[in-house]
N, C-alpha and C positions, 0 to 999 in steps of 0.2 A: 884469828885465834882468840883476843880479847871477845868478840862476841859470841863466841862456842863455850867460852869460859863461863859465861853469865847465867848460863841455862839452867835454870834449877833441875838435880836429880828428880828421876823418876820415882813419885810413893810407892814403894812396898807393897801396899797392897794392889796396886793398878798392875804391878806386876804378875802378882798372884793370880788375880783376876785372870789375864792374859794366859795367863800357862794353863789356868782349870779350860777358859775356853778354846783353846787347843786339842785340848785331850780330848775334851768331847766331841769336838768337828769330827778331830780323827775318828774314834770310836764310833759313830754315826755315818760316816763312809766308808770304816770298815765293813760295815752291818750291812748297810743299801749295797755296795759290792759284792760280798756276800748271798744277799738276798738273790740279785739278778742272773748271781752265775747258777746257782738252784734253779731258778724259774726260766734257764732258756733251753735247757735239753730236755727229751723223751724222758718218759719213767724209764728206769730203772728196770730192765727185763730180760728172760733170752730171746738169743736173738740177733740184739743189739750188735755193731759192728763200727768202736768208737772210732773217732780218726784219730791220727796221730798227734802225740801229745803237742799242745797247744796252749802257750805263755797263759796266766791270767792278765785282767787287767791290772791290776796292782804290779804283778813280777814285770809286763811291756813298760811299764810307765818305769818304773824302777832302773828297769836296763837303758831305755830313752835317754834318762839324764845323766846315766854315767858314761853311756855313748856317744854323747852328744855333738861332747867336741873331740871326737875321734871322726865316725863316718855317719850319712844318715840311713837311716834304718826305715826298711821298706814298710807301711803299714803293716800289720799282724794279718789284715783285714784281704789282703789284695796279692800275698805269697801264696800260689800253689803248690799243693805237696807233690814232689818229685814222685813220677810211675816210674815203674822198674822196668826193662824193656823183658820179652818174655825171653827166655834161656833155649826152651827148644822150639823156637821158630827157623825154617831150614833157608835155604843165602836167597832162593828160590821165590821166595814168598816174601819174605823182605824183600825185594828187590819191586816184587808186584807190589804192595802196600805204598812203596814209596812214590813209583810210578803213580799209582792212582792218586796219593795228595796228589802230587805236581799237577796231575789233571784236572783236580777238584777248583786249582788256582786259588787267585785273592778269597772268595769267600771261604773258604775253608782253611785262611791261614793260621786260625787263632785255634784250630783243632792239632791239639799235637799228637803229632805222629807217633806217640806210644800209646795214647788213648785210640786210635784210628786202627793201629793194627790189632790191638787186644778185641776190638769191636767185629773186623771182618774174621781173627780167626774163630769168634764165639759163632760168628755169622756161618762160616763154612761150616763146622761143625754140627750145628743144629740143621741146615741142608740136608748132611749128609746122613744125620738121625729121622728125617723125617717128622722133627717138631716144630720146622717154619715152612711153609709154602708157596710163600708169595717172591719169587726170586729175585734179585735184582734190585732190591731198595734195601736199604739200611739205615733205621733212625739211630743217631747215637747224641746223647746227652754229656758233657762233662759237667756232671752234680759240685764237683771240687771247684769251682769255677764262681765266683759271685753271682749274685742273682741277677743284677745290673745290666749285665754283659747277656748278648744272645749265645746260646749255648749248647741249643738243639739246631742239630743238623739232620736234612732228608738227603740220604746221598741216592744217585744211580750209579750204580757200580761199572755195570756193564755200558754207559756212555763216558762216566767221571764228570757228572756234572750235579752242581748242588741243585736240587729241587728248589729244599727251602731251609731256610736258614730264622730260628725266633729265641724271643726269650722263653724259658719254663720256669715256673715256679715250682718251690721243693716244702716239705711239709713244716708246718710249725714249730713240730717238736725238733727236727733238725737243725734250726737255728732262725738268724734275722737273715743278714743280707748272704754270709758265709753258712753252709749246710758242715754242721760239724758232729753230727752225728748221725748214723742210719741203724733200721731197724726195722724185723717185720710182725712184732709185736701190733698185734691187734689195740688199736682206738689210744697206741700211742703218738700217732700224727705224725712220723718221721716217715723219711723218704725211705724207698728200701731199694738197692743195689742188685743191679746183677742184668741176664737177659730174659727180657719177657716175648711174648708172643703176643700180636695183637690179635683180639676175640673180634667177636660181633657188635655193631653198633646198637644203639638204641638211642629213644627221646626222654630226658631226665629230665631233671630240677637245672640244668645248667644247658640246656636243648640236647643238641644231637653232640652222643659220648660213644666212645670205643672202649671195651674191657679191656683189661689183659692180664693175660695167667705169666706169672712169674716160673723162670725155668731152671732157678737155682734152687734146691732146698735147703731150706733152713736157712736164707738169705733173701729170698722173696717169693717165695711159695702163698703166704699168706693174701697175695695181691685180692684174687675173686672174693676170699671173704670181710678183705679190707674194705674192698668196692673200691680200690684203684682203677681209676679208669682215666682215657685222655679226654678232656671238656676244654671248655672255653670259661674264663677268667678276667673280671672286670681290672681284676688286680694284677695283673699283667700285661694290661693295654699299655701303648706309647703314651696317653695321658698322663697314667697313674707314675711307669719310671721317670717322665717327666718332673712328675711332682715330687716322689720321693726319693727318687735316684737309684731305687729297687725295686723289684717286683714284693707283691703282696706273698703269704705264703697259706698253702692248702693243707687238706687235713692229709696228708703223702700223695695225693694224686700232679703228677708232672700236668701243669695246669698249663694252659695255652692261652695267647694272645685272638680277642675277639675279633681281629681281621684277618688271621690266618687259620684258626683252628680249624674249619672245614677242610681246607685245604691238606692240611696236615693229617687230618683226619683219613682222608680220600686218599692221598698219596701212600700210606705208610700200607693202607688194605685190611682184608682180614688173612691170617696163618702168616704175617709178616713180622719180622725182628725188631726189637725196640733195646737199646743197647743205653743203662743208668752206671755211666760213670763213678767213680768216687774211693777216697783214702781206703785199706784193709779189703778192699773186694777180692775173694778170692771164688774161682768158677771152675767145675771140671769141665767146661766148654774151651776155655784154656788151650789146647793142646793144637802144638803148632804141627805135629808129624801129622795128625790124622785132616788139619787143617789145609794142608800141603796136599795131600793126597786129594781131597776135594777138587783143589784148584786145577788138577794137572786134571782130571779126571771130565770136570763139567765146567770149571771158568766161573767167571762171579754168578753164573746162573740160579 
């Protein structure tokens, strides 16, 4: 205690000092904070379909240390937003969706079953309109899903076995490694939501690509004049998540891995279903009664 006693108090102004540079730290990462939450979404457009509200980093950090020494708290980064299960889907059909996970087995376990069924009743539905043709396959994506994680699935419906199973990349304007925003505002670079149809392929700037016409409007109608299309992506190789621990992210086109996109390619066809995942999708493909009807009628055909 005698030598705590000894210590000369601290000058006044060393104090002062201390406080002015504080304030400015703060005020300087309030700003860079700020700045980056600005510069990681889309413009500003219609269209747009935000996802659910979503902490800042300042409010995550804030809640972190008052929670701390309660319970831990999941990264912000790595929680999925809870899917609603659909209301009129009949026991019938549910009963078939769940069947087929079970058969889809381990690869297909990190596909949840309310993402799965939403996907085959969009699938039935569009069969049954006559705006997909190629039967019996279904691509579905969960865009909600980190970039990290493979997340596109090739299902056969009618064996239950996964074809193929990859990472996709999702558009820039929709976020880094989490896609938190969609939208099918032209040359705003975000992902856009809903079920598309795959078109015809062709040789690009990224070799051999498949279009696809979006089959929600006003939710990704925009696709053929975005130039969405499925390519292949250096920024999507096992190298690259290797090295970053994410995939790289495109201008909205669902961007594929350079040793399967052919494949993907091949398998999914042309007039075949391509099912984008993600928070606020809403589709009048939706509809479990006429969905139902499909199935009794022709089978995952």
């Amino acid at each position: 205690m005698r030598i705590l006693a000894t210590i000369p108090p601290l000058p006044m102004s060393f104090l002062k000092l201390s406080a002015r540079s504080c304030r400015r730290y703060s005020s300087l990462l309030g700003l860079a904070l700020g700045l980056s939450g600005a510069l990681s979404g889309c413009q500003s457009a219609g269209g747009e379909v935000p996802a659910r509200s979503i902490p800042s980093v300042r409010a995550a950090a804030t809640d972190s240390v008052s929670l701390a020494a309660a319970t831990p708290v999941m990264p912000d980064s790595l929680a999925l937003t809870p899917v609603a299960s659909l209301e009129n889907v009949p026991t019938q059909l549910h009963a078939a969706v769940a069947e087929l996970h079970r058969q889809l087995g381990p690869e297909a376990a990190a596909l949840r079953p309310e993402v799965l069924e939403r996907a085959c009743v969009g699938y039935l539905n569009l069969r049954q309109a006559g705006r997909i043709i190629h039967p019996g396959v279904l691509a579905v994506a969960d865009m909600d899903m980190p970039s990290s994680e493979p997340r596109l699935w090739v299902l056969d419906l009618r064996t239950g076995i996964v074809l193929h199973r990859s990472p996709v990349a999702h558009g820039r304007g929709s976020g880094q490694l989490r896609a938190r925003r969609f939208s099918n505002t032209i040359k705003s670079a975000c992902t856009a939501l809903g079920f598309y149809r795959t078109q015809d392929t062709y040789q690009g700037k990224h070799g051999l690509s498949r279009r696809l016409r979006g089959l929600d409007a006003g939710q990704n109608d925009n696709a053929l004049r975005r130039y969405v299309v499925l390519h292949s992506a250096d920024y999507v190789s096992r190298a690259y998540l290797q090295r970053h621990g994410q995939t790289g992210n495109s201008r909205g086109c669902p961007a594929l891995p350079p040793d399967q996109y052919r494949a993907i390619i091949s398998a999914v066809g042309e007039g075949g279903c391509l099912y984008l995942s993600g928070p606020g999708l809403e589709s009048k493909w939706l509809d479990g009664a006429g969905a139902a009807r499909q199935l009794a009628a022709q089978g995952w055909r």
